[in-house]
FIROBA-129364 format. One record per residue (C-alpha): residue in one letter; x, z negated, y negated. Coordinates in steps of 0.001 Angstrom, whole numbers, padded with zeros to 6 digits, always signed. Last residue first. Example, Ala and Ser with C-alpha at 12.3 -4.5 7.8 and 13.67 -1.06 7.14 Angstrom:
// FIROBA-129364
s+013670-007140+001060/a+012300-007800+004500/
***
This chain:
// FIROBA-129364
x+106576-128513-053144/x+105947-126299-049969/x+108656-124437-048390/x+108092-120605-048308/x+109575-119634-051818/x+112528-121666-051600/x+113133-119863-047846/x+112934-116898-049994/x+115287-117693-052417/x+118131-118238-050131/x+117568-115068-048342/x+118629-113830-051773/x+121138-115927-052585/x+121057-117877-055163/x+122852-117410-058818/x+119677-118951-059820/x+117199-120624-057664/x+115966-123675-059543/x+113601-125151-057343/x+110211-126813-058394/x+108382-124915-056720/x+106004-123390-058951/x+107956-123711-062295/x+111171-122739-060559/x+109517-119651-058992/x+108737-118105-062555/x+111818-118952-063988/x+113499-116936-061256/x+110562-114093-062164/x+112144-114614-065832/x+115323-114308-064595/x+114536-111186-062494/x+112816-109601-065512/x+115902-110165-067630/x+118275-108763-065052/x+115772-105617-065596/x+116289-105105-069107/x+120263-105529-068273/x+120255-102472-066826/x+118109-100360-069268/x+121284-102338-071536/x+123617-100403-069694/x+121600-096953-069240/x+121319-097292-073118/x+125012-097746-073773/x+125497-095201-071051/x+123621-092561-073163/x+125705-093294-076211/x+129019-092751-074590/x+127700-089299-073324/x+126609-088468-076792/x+130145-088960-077831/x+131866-087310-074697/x+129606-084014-074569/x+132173-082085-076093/x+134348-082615-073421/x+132401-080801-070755/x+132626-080098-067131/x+134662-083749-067340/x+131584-085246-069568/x+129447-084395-067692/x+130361-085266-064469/x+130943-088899-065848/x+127307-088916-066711/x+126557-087671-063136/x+128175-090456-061775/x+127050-092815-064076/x+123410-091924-063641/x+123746-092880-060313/x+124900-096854-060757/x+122330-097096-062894/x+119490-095722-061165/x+121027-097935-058234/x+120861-101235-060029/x+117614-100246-060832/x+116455-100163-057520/x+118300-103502-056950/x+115892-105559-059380/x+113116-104468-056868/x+114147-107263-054339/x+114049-109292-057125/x+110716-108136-058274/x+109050-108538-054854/x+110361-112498-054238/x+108542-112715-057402/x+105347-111986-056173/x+105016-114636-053994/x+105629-117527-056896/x+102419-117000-058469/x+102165-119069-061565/x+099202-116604-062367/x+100030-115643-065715/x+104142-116195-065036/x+103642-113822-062127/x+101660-111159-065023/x+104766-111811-066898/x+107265-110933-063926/x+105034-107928-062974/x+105110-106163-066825/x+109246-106998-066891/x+109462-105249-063484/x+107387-102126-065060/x+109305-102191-068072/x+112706-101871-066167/x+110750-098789-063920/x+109836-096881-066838/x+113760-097301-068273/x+115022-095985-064807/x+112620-092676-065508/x+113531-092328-068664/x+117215-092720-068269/x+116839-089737-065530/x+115271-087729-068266/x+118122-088432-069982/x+120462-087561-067454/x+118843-084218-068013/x+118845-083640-071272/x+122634-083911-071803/x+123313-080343-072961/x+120825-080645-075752/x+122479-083577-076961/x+126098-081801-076045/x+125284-079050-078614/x+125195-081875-081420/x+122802-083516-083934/x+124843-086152-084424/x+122763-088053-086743/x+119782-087594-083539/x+122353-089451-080994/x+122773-092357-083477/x+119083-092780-083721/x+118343-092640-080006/x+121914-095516-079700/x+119510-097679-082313/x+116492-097127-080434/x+118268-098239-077125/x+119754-101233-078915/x+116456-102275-080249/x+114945-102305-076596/x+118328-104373-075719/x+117605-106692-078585/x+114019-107011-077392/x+114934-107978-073853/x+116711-110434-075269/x+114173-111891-076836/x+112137-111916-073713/x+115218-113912-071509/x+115309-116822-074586/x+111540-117059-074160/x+111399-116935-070578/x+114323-119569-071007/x+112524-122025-072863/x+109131-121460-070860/x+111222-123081-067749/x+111610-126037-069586/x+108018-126503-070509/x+107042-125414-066968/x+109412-127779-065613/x+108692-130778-067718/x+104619-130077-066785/x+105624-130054-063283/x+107054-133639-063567/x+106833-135108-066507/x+105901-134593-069918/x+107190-136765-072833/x+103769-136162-075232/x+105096-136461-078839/x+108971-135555-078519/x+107876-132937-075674/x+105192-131362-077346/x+106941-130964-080707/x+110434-129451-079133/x+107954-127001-076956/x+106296-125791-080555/x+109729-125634-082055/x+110995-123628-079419/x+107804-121354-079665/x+108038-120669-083746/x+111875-119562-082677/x+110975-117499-079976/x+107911-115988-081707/x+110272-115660-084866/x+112869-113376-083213/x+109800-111094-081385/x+108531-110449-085062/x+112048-109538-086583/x+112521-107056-083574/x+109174-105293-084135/x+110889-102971-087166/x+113827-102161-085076/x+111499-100456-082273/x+109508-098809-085256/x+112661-097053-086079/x+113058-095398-082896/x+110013-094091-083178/x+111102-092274-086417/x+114509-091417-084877/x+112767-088953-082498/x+114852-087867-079998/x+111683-087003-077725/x+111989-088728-074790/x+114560-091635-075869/x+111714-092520-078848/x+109274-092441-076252/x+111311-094773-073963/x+111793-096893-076822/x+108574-097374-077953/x+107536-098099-074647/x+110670-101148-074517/x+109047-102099-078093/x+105654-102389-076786/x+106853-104401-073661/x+108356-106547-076459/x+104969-107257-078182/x+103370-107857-075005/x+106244-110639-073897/x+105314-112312-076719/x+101722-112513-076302/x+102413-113742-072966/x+104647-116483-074599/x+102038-117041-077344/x+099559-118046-074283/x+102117-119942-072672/x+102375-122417-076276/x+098482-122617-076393/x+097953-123383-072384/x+100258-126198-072331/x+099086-127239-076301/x+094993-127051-074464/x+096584-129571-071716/x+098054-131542-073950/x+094663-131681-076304/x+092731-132882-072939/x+094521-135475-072659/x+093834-137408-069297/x+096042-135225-067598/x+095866-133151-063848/x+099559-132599-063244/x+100296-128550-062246/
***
């Protein structure tokens, strides 16, 4: 990063990544919340997953306007652009992780109204859900702590991990389709589970596009929709 003669930018560049971090701890709390609530069908805990959503939506919006206020008054350049650009879409990526963490509580809540024989019947794949969700927060977790450290070499790790929970997904829909043709009855809550497999999913795109973000801050190279061996040449080159 640009050595600067202000010493104020450089405390607003540290400031504004600081609340981004913070961010990013308030929605791994949701995603645990979730999990537990998913665990133990308990609509309560669910609950508290919607209450935190209002609080992630106005750290993205009080952190846009902080990055709109430091680049009006200081016009960055260079690395400090990019890491003000790329904190945009970490931003944008942990908000949605918070809507999918909400969406998960809210598909736990709908199972729990139902109160059906197929909930008990589908405690297994659940289990299954909790394990994929565990590993989603666990990618998120590493792609924040890369952000920390503006370490580029760990991120080639999370993408390559991304796929392991393209595979929990892809399994639990087998054996959520099994279900339901062994048993009908288990449609509805069957529907609900893939909801949350879908957005456990989409959790983890979210920690590959923040590692992405990650690796375009240190390198200056804007790798997404890359390939993957295309990525890691971007990693080894030098800026």
């Amino acid at each position: 990063m640009e050595k600067h003669l202000s010493t104020q930018f450089d405390n607003e560049l540290r400031g504004v990544s600081t609340r981004v971090l913070e961010m990013g701890g308030l929605v791994e709390a949701q995603i645990t919340l979730s999990i537990e609530a998913l665990a133990s069908m308990n609509p309560e805990t669910a609950q508290q997953v919607t209450n935190a959503e209002e609080a992630v939506n106005h750290f993205e919006i009080d952190i846009d306007r902080d990055l709109s206020t430091i680049i009006a008054r200081r016009q960055p350049a260079a690395g400090d652009l990019r890491l003000l650009m790329a904190i945009s879409r970490i931003t944008a990526n942990l908000e949605r992780v918070g809507d999918e963490a909400e969406r998960i509580a809210r598909m736990v809540q709908s199972i729990c109204k139902t109160q059906t024989t197929a909930g008990a019947s589908l405690k297994l794949p659940s289990i299954e859900l909790r394990l994929a969700s565990d590993l989603a927060r666990k990618q998120l977790r590493k792609s924040l702590d890369a952000f920390a450290r503006l370490d580029s070499t760990d991120c080639i790790n999370i993408l390559r991990e991304d796929d392991l929970i393209d595979q929990e997904f892809n399994s639990f829909v087998r054996n959520l389709i099994t279900y339901m043709m062994e048993d009908p009855k288990t449609i509805s809550a069957s529907l609900d589970l893939l909801f949350i497999a879908k957005a456990i999913e989409r959790i983890g795109d979210h920690a590959k596009n923040i590692a992405e973000s990650v690796i375009y801050i240190v390198k200056g190279t804007d790798v997404r929709h890359s390939s993957f061996s295309a990525i890691e040449n971007a990693i080894g080159q030098t800026q």
